[in-house]
N, CA and C atoms as a LAMMPS dump frame, in Angstrom:
ITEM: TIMESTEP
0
ITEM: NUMBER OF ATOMS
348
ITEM: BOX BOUNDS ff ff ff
-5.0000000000000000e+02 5.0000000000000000e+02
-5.0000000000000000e+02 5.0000000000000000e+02
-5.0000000000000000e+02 5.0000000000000000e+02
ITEM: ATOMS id mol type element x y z
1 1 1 N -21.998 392.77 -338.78
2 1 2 C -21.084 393.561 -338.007
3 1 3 C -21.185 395.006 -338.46
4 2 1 N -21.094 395.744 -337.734
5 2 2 C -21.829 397.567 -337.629
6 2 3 C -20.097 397.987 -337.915
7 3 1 N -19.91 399.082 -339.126
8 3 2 C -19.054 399.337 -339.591
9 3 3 C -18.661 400.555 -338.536
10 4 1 N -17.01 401.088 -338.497
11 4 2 C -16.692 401.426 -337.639
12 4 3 C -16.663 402.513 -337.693
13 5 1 N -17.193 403.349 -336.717
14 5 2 C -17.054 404.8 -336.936
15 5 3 C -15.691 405.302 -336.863
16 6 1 N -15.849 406.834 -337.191
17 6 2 C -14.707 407.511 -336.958
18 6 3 C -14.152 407.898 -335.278
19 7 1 N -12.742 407.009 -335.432
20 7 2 C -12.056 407.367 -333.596
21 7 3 C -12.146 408.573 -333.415
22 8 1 N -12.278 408.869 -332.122
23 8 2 C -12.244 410.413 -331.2
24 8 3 C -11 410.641 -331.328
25 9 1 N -10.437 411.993 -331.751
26 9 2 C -9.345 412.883 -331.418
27 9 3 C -8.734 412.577 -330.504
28 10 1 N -9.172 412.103 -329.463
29 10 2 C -8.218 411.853 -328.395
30 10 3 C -7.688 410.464 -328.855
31 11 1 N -8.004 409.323 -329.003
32 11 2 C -7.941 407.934 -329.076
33 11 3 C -6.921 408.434 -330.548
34 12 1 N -7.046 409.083 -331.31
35 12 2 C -6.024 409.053 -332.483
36 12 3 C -5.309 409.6 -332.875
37 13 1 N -4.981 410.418 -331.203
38 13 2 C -3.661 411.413 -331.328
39 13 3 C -2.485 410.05 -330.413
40 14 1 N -2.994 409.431 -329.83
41 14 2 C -2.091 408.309 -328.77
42 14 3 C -1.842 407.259 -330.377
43 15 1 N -0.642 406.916 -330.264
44 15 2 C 0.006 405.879 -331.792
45 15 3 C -0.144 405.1 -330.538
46 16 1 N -0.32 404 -331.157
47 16 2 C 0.015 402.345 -330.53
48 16 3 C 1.213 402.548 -330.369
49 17 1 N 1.749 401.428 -329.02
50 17 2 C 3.405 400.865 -329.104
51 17 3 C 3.495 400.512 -330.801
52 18 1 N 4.828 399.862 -330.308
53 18 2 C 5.462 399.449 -331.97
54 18 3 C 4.775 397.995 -332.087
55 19 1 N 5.034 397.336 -330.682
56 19 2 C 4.737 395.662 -330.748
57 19 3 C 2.863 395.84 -331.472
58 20 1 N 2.309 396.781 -330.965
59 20 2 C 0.913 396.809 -330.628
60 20 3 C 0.571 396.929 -332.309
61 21 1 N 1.309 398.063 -333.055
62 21 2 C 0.848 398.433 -334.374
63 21 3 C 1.521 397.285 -334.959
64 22 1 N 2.819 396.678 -335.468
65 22 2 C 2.675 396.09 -335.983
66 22 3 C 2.273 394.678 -335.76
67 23 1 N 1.42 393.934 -334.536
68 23 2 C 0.231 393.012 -335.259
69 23 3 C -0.805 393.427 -335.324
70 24 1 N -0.811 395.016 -335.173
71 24 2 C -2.118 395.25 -336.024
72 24 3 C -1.766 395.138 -337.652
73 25 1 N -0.572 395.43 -338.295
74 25 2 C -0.572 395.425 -339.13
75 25 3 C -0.378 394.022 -339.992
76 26 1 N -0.043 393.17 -339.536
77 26 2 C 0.061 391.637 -339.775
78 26 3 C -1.202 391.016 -339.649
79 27 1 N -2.209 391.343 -338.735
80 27 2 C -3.606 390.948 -338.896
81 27 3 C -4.093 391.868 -340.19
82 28 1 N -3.905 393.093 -340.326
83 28 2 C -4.801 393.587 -341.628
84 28 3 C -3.884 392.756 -342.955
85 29 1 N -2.975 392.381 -343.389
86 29 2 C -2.337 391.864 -344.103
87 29 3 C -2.935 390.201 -344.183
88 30 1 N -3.405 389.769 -343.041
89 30 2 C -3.775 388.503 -343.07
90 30 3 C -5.083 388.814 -343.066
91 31 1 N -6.001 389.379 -343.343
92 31 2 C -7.835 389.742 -343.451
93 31 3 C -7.668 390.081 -345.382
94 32 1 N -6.609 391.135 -345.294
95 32 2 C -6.59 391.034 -347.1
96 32 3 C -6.442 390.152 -347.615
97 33 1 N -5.152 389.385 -347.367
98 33 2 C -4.669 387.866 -348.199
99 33 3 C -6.068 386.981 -348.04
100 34 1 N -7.14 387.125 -346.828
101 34 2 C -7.902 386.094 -346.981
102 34 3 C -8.991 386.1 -348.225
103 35 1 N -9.341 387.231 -348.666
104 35 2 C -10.537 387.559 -349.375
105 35 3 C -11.588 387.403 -349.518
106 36 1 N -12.004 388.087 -348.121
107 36 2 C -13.537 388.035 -347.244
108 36 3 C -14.085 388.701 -347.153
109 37 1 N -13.255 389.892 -347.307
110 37 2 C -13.308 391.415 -347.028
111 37 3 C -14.172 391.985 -348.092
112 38 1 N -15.361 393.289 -348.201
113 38 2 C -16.196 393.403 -349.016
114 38 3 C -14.378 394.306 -349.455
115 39 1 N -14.723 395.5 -350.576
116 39 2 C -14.438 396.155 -351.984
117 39 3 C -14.031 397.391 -350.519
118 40 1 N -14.931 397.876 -349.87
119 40 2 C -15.178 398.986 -349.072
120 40 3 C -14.463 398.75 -347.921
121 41 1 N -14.351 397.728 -347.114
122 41 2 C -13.661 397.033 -346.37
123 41 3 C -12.276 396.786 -346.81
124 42 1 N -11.79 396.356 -347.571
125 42 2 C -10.493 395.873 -348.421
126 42 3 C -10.068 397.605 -347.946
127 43 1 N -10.151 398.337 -348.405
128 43 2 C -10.035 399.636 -348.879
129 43 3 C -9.477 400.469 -347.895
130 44 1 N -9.973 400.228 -346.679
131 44 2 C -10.447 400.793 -345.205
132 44 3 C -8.821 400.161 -344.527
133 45 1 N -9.072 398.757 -344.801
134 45 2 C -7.827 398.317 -344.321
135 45 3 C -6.108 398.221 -344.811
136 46 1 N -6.29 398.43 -346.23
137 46 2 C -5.226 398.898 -346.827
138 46 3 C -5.168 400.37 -346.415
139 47 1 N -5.746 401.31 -346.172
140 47 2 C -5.341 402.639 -345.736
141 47 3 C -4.519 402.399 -344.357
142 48 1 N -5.347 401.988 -343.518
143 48 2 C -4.984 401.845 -342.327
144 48 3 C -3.412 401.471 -342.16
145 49 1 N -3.332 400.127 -343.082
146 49 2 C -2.426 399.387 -342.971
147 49 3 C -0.763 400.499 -343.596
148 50 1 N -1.369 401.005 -344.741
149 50 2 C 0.093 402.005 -345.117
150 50 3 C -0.428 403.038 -343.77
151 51 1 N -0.774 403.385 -343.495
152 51 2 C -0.706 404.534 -342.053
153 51 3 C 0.353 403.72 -341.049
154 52 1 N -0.273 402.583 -340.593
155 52 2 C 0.565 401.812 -339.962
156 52 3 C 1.587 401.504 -340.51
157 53 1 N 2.111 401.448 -341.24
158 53 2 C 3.435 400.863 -342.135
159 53 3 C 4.257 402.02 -342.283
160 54 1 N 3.783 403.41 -342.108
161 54 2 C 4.875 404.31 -342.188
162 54 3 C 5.301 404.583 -341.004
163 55 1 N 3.867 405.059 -339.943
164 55 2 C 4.279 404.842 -338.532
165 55 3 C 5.511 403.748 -338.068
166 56 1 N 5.282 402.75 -338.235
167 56 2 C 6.834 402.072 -337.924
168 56 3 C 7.79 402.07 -338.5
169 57 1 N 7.945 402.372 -339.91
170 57 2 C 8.887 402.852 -340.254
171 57 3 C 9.801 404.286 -339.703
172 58 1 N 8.623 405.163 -339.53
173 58 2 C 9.545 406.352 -338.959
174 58 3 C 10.069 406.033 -337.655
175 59 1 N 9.502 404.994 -336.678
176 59 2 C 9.658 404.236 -335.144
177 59 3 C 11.156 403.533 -335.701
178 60 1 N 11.515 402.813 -336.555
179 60 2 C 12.667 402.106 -336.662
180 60 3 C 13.854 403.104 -337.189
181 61 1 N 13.361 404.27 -337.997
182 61 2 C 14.068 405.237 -338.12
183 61 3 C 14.723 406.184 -336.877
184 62 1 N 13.969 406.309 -336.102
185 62 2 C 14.424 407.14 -335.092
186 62 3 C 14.609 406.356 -333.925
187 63 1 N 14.729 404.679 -334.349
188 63 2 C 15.709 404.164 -333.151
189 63 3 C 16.931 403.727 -333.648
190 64 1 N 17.203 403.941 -335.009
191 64 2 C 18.37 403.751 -335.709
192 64 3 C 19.265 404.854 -335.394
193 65 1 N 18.683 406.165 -335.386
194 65 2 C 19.459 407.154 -334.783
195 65 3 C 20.016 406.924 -333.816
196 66 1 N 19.107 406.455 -332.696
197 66 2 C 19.884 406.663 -331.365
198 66 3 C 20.492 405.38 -331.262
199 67 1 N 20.794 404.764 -331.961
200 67 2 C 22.18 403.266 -331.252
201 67 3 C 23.459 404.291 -330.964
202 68 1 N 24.11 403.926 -330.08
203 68 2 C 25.227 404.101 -329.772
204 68 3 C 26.423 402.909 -329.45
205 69 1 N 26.929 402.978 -329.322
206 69 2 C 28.33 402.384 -328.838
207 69 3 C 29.008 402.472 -327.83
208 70 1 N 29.464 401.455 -326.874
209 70 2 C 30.374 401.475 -326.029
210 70 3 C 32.018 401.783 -326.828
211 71 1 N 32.853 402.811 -325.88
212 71 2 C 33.925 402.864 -326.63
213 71 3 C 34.739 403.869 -325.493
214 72 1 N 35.628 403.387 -325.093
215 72 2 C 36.861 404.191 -324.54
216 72 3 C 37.538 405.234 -324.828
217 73 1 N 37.217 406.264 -323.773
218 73 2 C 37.69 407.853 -324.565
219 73 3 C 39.105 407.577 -324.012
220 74 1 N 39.801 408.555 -324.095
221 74 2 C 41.171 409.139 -324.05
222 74 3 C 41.785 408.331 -322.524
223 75 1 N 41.061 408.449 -321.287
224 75 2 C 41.545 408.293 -320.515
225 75 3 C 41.264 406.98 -319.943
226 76 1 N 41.024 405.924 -320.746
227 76 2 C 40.502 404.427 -321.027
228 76 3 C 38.749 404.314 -320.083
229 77 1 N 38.196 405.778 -319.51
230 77 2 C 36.931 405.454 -319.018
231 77 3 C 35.963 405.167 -320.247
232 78 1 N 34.733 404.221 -319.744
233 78 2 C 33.911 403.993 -320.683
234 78 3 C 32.844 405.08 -321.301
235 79 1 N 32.703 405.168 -322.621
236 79 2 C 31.721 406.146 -322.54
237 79 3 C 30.666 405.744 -323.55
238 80 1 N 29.76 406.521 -324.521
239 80 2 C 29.503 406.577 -325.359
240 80 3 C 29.381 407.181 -326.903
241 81 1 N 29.02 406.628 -327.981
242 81 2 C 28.741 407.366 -328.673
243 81 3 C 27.978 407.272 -329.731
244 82 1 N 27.403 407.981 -330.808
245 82 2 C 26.836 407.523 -331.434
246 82 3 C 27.497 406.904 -332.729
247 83 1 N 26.436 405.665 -333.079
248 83 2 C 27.191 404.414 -334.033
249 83 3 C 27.289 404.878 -335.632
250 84 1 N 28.471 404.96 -336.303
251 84 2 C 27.928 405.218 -337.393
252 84 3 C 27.66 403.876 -338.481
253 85 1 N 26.627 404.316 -338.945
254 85 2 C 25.592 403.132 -339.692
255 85 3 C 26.23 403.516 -341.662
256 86 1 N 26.504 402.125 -341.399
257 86 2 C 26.819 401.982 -342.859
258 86 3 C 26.202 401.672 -344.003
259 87 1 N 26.09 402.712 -344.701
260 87 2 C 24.522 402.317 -345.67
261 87 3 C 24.918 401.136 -346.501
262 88 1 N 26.054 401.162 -347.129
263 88 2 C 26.433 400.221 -348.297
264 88 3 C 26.164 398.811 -347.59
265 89 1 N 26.428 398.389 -346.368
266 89 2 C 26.773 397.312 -345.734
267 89 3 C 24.952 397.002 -345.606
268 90 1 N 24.168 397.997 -345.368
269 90 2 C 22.68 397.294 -345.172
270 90 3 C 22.1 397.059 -346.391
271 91 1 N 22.266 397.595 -347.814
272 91 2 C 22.222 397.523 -348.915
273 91 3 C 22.613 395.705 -349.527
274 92 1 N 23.791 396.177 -349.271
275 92 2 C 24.056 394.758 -349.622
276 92 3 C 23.925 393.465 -349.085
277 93 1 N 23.418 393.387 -347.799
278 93 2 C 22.529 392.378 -346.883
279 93 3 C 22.444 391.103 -347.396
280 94 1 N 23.12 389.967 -347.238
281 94 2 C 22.123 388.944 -347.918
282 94 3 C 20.845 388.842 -347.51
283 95 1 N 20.034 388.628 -348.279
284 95 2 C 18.341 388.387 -348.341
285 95 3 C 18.485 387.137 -347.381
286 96 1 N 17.053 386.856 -347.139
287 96 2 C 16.977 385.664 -345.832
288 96 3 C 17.079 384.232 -346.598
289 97 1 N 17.863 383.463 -345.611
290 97 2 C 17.903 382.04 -346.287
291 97 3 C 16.704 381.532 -346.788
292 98 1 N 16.045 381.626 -346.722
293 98 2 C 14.413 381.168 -346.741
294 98 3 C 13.408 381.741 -346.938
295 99 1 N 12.51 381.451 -348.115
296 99 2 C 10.474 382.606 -348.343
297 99 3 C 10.353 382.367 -347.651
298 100 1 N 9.698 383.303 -347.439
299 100 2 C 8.762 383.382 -346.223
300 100 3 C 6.905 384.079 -347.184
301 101 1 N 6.438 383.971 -346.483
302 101 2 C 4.777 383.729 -347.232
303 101 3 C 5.059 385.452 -346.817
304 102 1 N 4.272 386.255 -347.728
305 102 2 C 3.573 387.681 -347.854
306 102 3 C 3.155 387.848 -346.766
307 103 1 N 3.328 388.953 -345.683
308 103 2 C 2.577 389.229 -344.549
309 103 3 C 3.194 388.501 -343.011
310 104 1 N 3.976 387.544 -343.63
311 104 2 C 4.727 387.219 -342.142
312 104 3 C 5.613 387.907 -341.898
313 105 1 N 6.213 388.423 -340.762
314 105 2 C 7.494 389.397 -340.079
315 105 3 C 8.839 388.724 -340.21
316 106 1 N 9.648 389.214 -340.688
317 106 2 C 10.975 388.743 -341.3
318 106 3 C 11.453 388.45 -339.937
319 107 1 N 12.618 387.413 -340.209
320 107 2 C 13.326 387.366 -338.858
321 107 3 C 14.141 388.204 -338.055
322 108 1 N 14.327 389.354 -339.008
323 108 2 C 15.375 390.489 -338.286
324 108 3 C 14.482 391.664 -338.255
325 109 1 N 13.193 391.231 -337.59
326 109 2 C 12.866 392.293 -336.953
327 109 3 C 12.213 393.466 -337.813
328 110 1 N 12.041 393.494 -338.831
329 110 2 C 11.497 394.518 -339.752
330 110 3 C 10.058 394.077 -340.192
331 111 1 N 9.292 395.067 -340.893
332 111 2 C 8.147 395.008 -341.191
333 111 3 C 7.885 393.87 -342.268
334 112 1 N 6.555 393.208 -341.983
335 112 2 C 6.032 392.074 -343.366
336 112 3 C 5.464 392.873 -344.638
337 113 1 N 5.956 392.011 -344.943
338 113 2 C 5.608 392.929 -346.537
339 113 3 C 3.931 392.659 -346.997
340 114 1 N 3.85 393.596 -347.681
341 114 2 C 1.914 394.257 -347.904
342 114 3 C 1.928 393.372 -349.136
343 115 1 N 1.078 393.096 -348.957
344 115 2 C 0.371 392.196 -350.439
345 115 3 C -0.189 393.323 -351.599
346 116 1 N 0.453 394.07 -351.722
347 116 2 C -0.265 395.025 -353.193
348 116 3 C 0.813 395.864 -353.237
C-alpha cells in the first residue's frame, strides 16, 4: 500500500462533520490497539488522531455554549435563554456503570479515549 501523500489545501481547510471525524478517530484508535502498524505509520496516525481529538473537542465546546433553555419571561410568553452549565455538577459525574475497552465511545456521547 503506497503511503499517503500530503492533502491539497483545499481538501484540508473543509474539517469533517463531527459524526465523520470521530469514526475517523475510533478507527485510528482501533489500527493502533491492533499492532500492525509499522513505527512510521503508528506515528502518522497518532498525530492525526490528537488533531482529530482536539477538533471535537473544540466542536463539543462550542455546542456547550449554545444550549439554551426554554423559560417564561415576565409576561408568561415562551422564550429563550442561555443555560447556565454547572461545572461542579459535571466534575462530579458518576463515572459509567461499566469498562468499557480503550477506544470505544462512551455512552454519553463524548470522545473514546486514546490508548497512549
Amino acid at each position: 500500500m503506497a503511503a499517503k501523500k500530503n492533502v491539497p489545501a483545499a481538501e484540508a481547510a473543509e474539517a469533517p462533520n463531527f459524526e465523520k471525524a470521530l469514526e475517523r478517530l475510533e478507527t485510528i484508535v482501533e489500527e493502533l490497539e491492533g499492532g500492525a502498524l509499522s513505527l512510521e505509520d503508528s506515528i502518522a496516525r497518532y498525530e492525526e488522531g490528537v488533531k482529530l481529538s482536539r477538533q471535537l473537542g473544540r466542536t463539543l465546546d462550542e455546542a456547550e455554549k449554545r444550549i439554551e433553555r426554554l423559560v417564561a419571561n415576565e409576561d408568561g410568553a415562551p422564550s429563550t435563554e442561555p443555560m447556565a452549565l454547572d461545572d461542579d455538577a459535571t466534575a462530579t459525574a458518576a463515572p459509567a456503570a461499566t469498562p468499557r475497552r480503550s477506544g470505544t465511545p462512551p455512552r454519553d456521547g463524548g470522545l473514546p479515549e486514546l490508548p497512549f
